[in-house]
C-alpha positions as protocol buffer text, in pm:
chain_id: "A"
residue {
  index: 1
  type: UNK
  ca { x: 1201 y: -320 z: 887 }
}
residue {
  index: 2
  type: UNK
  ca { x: 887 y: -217 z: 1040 }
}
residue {
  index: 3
  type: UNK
  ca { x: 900 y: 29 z: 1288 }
}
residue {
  index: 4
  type: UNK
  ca { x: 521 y: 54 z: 1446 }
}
residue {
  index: 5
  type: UNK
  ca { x: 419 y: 363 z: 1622 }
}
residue {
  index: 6
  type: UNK
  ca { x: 123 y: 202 z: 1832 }
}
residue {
  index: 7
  type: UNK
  ca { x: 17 y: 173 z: 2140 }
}
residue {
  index: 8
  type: UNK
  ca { x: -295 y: -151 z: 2211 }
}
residue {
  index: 9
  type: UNK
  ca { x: -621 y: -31 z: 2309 }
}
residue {
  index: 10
  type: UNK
  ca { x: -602 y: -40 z: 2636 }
}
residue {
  index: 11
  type: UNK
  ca { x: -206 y: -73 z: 2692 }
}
residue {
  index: 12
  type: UNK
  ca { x: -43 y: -41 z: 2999 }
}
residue {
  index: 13
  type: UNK
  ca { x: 342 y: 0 z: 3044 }
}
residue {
  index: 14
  type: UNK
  ca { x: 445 y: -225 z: 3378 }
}
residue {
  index: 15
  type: UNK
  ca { x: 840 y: -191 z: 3247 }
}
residue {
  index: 16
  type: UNK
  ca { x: 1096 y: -29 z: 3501 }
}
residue {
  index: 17
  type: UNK
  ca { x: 1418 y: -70 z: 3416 }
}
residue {
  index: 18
  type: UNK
  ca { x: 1459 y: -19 z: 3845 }
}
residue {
  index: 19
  type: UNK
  ca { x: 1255 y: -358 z: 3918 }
}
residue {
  index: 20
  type: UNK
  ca { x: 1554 y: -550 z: 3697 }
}
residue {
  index: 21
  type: UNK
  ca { x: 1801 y: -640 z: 3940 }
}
residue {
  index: 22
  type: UNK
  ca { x: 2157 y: -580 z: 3788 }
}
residue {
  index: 23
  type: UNK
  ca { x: 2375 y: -908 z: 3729 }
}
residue {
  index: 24
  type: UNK
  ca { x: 2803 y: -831 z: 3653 }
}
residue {
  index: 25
  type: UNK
  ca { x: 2987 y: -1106 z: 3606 }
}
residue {
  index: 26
  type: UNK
  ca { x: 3288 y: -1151 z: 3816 }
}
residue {
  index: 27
  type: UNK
  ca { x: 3352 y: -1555 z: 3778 }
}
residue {
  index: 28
  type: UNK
  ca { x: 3719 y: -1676 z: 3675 }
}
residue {
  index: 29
  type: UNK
  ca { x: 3871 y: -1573 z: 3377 }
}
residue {
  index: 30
  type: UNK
  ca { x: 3837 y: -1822 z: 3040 }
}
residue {
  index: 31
  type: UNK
  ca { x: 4024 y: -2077 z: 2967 }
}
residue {
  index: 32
  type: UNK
  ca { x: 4272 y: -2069 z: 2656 }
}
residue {
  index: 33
  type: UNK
  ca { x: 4051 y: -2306 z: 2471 }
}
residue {
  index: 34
  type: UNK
  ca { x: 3748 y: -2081 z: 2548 }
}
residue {
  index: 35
  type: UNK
  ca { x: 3932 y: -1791 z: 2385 }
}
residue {
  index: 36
  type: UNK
  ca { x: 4031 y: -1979 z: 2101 }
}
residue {
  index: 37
  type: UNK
  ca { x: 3607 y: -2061 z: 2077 }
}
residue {
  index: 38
  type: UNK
  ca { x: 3551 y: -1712 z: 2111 }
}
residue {
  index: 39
  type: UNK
  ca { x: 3824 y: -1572 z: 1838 }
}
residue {
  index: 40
  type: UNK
  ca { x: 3767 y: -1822 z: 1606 }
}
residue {
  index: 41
  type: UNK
  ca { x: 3371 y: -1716 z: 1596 }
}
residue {
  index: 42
  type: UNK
  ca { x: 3440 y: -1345 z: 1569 }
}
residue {
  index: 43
  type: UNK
  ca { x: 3676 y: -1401 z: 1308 }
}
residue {
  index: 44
  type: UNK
  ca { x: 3362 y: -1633 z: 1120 }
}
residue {
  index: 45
  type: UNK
  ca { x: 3133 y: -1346 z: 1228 }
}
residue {
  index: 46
  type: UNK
  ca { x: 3401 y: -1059 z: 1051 }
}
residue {
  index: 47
  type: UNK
  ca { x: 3410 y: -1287 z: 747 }
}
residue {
  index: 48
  type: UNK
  ca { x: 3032 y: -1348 z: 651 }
}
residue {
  index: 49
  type: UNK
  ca { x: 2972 y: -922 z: 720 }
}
residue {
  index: 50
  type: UNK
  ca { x: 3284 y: -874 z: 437 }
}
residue {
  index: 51
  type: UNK
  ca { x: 3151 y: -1152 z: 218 }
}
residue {
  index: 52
  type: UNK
  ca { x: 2759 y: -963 z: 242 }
}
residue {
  index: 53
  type: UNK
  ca { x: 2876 y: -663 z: 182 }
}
residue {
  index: 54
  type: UNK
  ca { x: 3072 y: -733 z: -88 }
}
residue {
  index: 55
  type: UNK
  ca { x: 2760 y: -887 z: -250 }
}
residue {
  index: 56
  type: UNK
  ca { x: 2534 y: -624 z: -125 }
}
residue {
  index: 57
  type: UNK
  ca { x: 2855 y: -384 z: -307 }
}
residue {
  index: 58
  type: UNK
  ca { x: 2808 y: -569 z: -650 }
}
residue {
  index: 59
  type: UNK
  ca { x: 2370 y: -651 z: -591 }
}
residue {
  index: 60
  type: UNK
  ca { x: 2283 y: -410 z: -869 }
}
residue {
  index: 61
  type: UNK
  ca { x: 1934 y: -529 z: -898 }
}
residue {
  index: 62
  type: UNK
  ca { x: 1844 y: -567 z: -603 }
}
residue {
  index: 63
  type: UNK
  ca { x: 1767 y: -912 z: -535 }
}
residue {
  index: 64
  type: UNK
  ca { x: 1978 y: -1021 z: -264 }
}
residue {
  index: 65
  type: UNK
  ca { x: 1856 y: -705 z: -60 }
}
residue {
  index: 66
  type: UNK
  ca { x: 1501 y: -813 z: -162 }
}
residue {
  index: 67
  type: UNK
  ca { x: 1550 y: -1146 z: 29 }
}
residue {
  index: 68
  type: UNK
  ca { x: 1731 y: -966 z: 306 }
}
residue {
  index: 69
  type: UNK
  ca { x: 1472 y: -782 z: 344 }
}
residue {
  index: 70
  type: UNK
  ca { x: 1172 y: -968 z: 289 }
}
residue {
  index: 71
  type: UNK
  ca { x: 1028 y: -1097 z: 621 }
}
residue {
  index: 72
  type: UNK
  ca { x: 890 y: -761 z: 595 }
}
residue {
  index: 73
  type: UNK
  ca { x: 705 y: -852 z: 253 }
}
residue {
  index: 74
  type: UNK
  ca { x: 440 y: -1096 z: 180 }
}
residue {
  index: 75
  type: UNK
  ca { x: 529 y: -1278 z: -165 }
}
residue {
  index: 76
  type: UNK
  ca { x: 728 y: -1060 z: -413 }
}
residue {
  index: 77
  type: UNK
  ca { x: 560 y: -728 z: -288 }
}
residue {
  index: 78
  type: UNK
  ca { x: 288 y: -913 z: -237 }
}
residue {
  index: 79
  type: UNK
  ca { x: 228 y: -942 z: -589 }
}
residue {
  index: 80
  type: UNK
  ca { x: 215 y: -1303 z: -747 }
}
residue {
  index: 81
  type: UNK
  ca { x: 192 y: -1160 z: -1096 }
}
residue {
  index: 82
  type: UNK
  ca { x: 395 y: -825 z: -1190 }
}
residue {
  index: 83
  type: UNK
  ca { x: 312 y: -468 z: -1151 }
}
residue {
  index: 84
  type: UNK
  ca { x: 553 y: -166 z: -1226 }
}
residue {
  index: 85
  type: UNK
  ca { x: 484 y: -11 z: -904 }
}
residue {
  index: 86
  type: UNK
  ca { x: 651 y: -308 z: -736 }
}
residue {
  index: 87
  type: UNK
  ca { x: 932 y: -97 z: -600 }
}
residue {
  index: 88
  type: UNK
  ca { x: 704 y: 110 z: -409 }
}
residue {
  index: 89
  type: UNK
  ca { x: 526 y: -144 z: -226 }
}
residue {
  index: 90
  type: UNK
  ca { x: 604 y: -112 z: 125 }
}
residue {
  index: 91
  type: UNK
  ca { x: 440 y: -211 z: 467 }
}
residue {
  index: 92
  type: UNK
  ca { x: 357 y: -44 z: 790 }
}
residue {
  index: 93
  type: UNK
  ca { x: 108 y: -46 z: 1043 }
}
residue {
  index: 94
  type: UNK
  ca { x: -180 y: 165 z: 1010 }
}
residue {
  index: 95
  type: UNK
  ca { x: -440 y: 207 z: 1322 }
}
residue {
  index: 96
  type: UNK
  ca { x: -792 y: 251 z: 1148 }
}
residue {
  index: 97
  type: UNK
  ca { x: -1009 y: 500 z: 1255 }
}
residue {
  index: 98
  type: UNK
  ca { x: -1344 y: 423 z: 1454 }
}
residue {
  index: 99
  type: UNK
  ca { x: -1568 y: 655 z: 1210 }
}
residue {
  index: 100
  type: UNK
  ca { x: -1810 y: 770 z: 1528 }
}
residue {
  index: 101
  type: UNK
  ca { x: -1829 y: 1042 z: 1769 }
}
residue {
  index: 102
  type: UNK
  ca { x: -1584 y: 1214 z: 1714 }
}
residue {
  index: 103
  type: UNK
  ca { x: -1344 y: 1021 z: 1523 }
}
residue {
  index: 104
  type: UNK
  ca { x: -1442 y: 1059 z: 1183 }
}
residue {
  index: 105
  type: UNK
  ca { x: -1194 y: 1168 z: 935 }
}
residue {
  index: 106
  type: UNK
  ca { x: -1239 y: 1406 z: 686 }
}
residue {
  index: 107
  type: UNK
  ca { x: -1336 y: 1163 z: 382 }
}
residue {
  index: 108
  type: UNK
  ca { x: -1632 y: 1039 z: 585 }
}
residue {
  index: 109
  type: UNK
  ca { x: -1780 y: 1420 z: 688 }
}
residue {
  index: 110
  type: UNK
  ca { x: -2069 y: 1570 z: 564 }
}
residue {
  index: 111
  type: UNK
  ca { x: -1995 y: 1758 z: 209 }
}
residue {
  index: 112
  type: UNK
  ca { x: -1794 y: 2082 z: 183 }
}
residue {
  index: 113
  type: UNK
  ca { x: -1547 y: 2195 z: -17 }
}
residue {
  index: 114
  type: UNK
  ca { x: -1274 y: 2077 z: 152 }
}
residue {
  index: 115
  type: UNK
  ca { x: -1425 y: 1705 z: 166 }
}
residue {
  index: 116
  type: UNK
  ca { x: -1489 y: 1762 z: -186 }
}
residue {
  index: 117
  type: UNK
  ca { x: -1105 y: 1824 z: -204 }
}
residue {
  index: 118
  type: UNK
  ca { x: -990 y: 1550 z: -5 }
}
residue {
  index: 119
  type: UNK
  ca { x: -1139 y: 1292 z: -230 }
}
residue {
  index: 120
  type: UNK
  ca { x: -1015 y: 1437 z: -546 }
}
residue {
  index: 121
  type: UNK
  ca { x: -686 y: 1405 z: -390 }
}
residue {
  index: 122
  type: UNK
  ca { x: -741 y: 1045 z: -386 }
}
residue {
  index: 123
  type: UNK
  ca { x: -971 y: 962 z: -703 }
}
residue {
  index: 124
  type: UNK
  ca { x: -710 y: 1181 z: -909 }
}
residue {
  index: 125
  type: UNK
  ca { x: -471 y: 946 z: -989 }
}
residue {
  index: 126
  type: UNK
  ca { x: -675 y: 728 z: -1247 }
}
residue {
  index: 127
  type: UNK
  ca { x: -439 y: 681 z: -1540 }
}
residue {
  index: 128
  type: UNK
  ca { x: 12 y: 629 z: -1508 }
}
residue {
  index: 129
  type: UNK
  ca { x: 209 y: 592 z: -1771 }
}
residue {
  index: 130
  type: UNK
  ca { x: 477 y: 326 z: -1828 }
}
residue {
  index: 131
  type: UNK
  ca { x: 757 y: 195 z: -2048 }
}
residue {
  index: 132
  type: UNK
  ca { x: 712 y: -50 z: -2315 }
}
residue {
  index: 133
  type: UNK
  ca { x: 988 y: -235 z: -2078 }
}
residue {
  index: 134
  type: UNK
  ca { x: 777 y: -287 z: -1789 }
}
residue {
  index: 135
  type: UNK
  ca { x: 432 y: -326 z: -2017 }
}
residue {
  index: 136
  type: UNK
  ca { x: 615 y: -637 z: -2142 }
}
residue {
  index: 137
  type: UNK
  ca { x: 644 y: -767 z: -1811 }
}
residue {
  index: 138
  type: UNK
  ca { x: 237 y: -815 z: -1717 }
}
residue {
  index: 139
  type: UNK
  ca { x: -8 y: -1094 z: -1789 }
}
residue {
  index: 140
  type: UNK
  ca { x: -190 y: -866 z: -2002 }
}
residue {
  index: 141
  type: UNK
  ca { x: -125 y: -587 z: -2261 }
}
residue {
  index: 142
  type: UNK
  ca { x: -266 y: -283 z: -2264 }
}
residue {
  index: 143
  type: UNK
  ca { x: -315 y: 70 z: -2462 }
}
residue {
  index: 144
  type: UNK
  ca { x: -20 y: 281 z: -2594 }
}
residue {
  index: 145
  type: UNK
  ca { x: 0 y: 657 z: -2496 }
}
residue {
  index: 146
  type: UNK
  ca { x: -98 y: 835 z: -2820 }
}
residue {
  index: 147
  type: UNK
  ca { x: 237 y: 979 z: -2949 }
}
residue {
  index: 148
  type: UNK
  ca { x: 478 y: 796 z: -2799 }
}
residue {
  index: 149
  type: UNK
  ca { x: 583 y: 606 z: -3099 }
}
residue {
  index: 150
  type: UNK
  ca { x: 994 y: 699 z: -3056 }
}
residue {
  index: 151
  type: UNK
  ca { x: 946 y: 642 z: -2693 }
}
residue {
  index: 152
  type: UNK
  ca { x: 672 y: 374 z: -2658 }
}
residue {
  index: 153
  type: UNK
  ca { x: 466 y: 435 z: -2368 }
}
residue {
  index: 154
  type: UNK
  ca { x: 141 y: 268 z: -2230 }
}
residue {
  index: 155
  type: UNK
  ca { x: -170 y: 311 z: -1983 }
}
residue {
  index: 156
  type: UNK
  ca { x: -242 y: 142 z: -1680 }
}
residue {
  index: 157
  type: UNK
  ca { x: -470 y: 215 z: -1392 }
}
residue {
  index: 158
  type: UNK
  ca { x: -350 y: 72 z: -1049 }
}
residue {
  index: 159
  type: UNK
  ca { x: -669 y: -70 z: -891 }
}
residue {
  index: 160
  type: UNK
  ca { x: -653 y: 109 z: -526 }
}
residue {
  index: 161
  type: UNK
  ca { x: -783 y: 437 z: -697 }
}
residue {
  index: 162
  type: UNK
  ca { x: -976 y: 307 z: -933 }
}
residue {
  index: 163
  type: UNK
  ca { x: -1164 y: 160 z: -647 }
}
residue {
  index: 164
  type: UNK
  ca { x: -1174 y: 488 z: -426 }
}
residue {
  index: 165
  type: UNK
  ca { x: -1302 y: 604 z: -722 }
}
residue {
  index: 166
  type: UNK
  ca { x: -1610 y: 359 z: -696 }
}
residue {
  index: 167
  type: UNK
  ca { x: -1576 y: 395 z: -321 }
}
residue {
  index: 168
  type: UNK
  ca { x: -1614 y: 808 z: -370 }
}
residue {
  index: 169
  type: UNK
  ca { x: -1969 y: 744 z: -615 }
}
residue {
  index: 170
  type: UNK
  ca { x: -2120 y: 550 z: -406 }
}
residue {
  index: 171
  type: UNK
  ca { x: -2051 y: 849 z: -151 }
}
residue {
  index: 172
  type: UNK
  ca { x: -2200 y: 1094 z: -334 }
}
residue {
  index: 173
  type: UNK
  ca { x: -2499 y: 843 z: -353 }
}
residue {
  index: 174
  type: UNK
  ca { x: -2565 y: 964 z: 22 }
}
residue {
  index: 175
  type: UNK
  ca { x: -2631 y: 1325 z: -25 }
}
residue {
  index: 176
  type: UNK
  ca { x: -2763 y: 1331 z: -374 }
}
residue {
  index: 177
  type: UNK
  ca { x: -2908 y: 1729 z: -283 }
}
residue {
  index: 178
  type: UNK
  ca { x: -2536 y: 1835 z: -278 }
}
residue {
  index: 179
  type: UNK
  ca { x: -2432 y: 1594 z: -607 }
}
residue {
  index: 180
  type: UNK
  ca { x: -2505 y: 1689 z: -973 }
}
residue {
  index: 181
  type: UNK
  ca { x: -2871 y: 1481 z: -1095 }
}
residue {
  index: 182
  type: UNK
  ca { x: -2649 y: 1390 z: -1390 }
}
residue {
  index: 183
  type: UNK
  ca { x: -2434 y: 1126 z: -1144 }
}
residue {
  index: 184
  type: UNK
  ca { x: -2214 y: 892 z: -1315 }
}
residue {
  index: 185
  type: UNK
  ca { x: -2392 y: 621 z: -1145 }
}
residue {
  index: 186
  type: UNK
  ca { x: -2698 y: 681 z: -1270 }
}
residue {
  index: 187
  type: UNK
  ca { x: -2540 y: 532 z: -1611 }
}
residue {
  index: 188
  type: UNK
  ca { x: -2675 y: 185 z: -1664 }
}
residue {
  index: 189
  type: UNK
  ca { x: -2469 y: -88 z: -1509 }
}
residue {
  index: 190
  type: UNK
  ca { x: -2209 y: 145 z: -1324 }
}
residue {
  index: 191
  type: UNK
  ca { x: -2359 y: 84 z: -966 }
}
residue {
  index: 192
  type: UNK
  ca { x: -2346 y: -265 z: -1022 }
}
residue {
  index: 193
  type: UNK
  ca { x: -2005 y: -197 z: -1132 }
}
residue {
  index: 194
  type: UNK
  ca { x: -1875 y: -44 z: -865 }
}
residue {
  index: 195
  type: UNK
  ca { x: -2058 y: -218 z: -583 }
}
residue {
  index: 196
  type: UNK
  ca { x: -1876 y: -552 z: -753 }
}
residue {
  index: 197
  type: UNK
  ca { x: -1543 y: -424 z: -791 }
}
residue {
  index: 198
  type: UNK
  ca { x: -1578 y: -282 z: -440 }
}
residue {
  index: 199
  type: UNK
  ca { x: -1653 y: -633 z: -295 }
}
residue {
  index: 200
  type: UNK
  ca { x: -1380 y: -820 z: -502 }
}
residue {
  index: 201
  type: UNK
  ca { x: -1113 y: -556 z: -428 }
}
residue {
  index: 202
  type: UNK
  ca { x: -1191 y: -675 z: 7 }
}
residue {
  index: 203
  type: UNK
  ca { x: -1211 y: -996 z: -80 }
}
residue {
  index: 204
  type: UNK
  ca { x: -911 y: -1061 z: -258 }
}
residue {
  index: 205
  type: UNK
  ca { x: -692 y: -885 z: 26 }
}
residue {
  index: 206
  type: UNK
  ca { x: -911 y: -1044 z: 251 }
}
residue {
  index: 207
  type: UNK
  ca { x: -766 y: -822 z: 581 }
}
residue {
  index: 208
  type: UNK
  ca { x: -777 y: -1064 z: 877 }
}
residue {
  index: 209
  type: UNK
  ca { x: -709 y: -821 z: 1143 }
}
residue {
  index: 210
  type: UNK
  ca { x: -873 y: -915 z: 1475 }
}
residue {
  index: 211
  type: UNK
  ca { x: -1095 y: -690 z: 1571 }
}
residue {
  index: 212
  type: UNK
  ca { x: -1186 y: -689 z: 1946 }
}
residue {
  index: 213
  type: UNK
  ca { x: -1412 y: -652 z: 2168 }
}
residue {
  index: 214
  type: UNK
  ca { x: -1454 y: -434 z: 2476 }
}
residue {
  index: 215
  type: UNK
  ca { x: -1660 y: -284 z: 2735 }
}
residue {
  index: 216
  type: UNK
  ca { x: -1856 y: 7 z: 2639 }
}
residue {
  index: 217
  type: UNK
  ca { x: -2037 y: 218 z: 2968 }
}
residue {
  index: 218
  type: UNK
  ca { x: -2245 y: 419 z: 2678 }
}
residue {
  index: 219
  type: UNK
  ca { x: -2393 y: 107 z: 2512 }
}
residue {
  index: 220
  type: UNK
  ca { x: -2434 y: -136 z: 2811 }
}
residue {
  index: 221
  type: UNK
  ca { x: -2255 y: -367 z: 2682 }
}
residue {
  index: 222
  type: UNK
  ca { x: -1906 y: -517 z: 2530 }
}
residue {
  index: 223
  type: UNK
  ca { x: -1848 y: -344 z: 2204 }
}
residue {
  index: 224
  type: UNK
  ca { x: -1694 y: -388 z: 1846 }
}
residue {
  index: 225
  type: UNK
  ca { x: -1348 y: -186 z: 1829 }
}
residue {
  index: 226
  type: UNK
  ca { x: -1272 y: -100 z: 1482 }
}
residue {
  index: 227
  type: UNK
  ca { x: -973 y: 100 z: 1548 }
}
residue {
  index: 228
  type: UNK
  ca { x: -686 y: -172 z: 1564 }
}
residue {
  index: 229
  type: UNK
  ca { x: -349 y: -156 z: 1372 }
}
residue {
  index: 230
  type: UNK
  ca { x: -337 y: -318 z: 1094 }
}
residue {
  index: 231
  type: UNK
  ca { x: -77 y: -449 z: 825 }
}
residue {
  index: 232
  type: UNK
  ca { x: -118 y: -203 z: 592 }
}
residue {
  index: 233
  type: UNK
  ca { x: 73 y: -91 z: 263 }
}
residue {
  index: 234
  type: UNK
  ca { x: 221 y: 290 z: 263 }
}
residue {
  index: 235
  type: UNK
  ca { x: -37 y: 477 z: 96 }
}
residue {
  index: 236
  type: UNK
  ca { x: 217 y: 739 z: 62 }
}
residue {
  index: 237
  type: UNK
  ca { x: 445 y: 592 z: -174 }
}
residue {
  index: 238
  type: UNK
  ca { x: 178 y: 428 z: -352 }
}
residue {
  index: 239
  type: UNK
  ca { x: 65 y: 823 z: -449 }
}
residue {
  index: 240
  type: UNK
  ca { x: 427 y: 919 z: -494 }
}
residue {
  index: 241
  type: UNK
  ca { x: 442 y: 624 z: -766 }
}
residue {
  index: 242
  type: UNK
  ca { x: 159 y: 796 z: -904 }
}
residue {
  index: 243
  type: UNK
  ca { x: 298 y: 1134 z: -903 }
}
residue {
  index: 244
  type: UNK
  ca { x: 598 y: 1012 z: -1075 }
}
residue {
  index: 245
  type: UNK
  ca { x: 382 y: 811 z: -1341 }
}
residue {
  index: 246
  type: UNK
  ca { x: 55 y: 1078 z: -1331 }
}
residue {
  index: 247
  type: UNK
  ca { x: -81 y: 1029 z: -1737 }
}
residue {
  index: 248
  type: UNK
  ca { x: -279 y: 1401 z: -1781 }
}
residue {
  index: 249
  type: UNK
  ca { x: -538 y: 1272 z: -2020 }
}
residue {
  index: 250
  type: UNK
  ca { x: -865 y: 1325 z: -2203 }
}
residue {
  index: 251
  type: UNK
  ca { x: -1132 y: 1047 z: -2340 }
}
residue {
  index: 252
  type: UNK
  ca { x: -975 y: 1114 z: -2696 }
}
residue {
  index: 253
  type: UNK
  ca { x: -627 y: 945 z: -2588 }
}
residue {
  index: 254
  type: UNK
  ca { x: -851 y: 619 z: -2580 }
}
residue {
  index: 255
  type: UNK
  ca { x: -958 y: 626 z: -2927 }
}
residue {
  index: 256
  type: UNK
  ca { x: -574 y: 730 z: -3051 }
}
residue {
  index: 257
  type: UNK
  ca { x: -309 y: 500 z: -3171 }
}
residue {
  index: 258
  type: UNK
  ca { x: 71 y: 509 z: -3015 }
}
residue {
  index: 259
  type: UNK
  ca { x: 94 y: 805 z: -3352 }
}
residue {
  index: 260
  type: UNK
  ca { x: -162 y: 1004 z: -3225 }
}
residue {
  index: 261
  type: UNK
  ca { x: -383 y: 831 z: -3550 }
}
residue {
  index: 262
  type: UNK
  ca { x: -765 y: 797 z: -3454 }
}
residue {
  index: 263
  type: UNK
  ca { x: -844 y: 426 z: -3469 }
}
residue {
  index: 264
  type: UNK
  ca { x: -1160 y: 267 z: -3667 }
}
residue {
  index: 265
  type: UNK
  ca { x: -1451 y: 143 z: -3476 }
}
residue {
  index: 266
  type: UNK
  ca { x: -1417 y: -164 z: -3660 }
}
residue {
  index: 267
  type: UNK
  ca { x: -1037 y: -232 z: -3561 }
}
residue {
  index: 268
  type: UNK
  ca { x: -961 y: -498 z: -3301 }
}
């Protein structure tokens, strides 16, 4: 259940718990077929709990506390097709920063070290590793961890970071006197890449969070307010996934078979 720490732009609290005038009731007492209502829907009431907690008791996988609990979840997770980070796919609400004056977070500074170190915290996480159990669960196969053969394991790349990752070059883009001249976006085609994948990646979420409008004394006029809640998944666990599932890697695990075997350039 969502429990939102968050306070509207411009909120006021009017509640008084004085300005409610109190109301006991002191009317007759109920009549024996009232109580008879009344103890016959307790005793309805006492029943369903036992019978969902019994289920709840024996709900091994999950999937009756699933619907329980999904108001609080879009489709499955929000997912229409599978991903083994499903169980960490929760919501909360998240109120943006405004990125001017002086509300800009750290990722949006000018470059130092500890910018530097901020993004790599996020970028980081490029490859997990999974069983061949949940790999047989997507729409799509993909590459086994070189030596893994007794244990099959297999490479995938959840999307959020490999879009901060895009997100973070076309950063560096910005100050290209504090970046290396030999930028990975120089590279034919990876702009375009990224710039693409960048786009896509709003558009399919497609975040239709009002933002609002309101009076600004330093402009003159009403302004564009930015920093709204918004439905957000919990970047947190979706790192902690990560952690769990971090594949350490090197470009040679991508020309490796599940034996650790190089494979031929002509192999398909």
């Amino acid at each position: 259940m969502v429990k939102p720490h968050y306070l509207p732009l411009d909120a006021e609290d009017h509640t008084d718990s004085q300005s409610y005038p109190r109301h006991d009731y002191h009317g007759p007492d109920l009549p024996p077929k009232t109580l008879n209502t009344w103890k016959m829907a307790f005793l309805l009431s006492l029943f369903i709990n036992v019978l969902l907690f019994a289920l709840l008791a024996y709900d091994t996988n999950g999937t009756l506390r699933d619907l329980l609990t999904s108001r609080n979840r879009f489709p499955v997770q929000g997912q229409l097709t599978y991903t083994p980070a499903e169980p960490s796919i929760e919501y909360k609400l998240v109120k943006f920063h405004l990125g001017l004056g002086h509300d800009i977070p750290i990722y949006e500074q000018q470059p130092s070290p500890l910018v530097d170190e901020a993004w790599n915290e996020l970028t980081k996480y490029a490859l997990a590793r999974i069983p061949k159990s949940e790999m047989s669960r997507m729409p799509n196969n993909t590459w086994p961890v070189p030596n893994t053969a007794d244990s099959p394991e297999y490479m995938v790349a959840p999307d959020v970071f490999h879009a901060l990752h895009c997100l973070d070059l076309l950063r560096m883009l910005n100050w290209p006197e504090h970046y290396s001249d030999s930028f990975p976006l120089f590279q034919k085609g990876h702009f375009e890449h990224c710039v693409g994948h960048i786009r896509q990646s709003l558009m399919c979420f497609g975040d239709m969070t009002p933002n609002v409008y309101q009076w600004s004394r330093n402009h003159g006029q009403a302004f564009m307010r930015t920093d709204v809640a918004h439905t957000c998944r919990d970047f947190d666990k979706l790192k902690q996934w990560m952690d769990d599932h971090w594949l350490d890697f090197d470009e040679e695990a991508f020309r490796l078979d599940i034996f650790g075997n190089p494979v031929p350039w002509s192999s398909q």
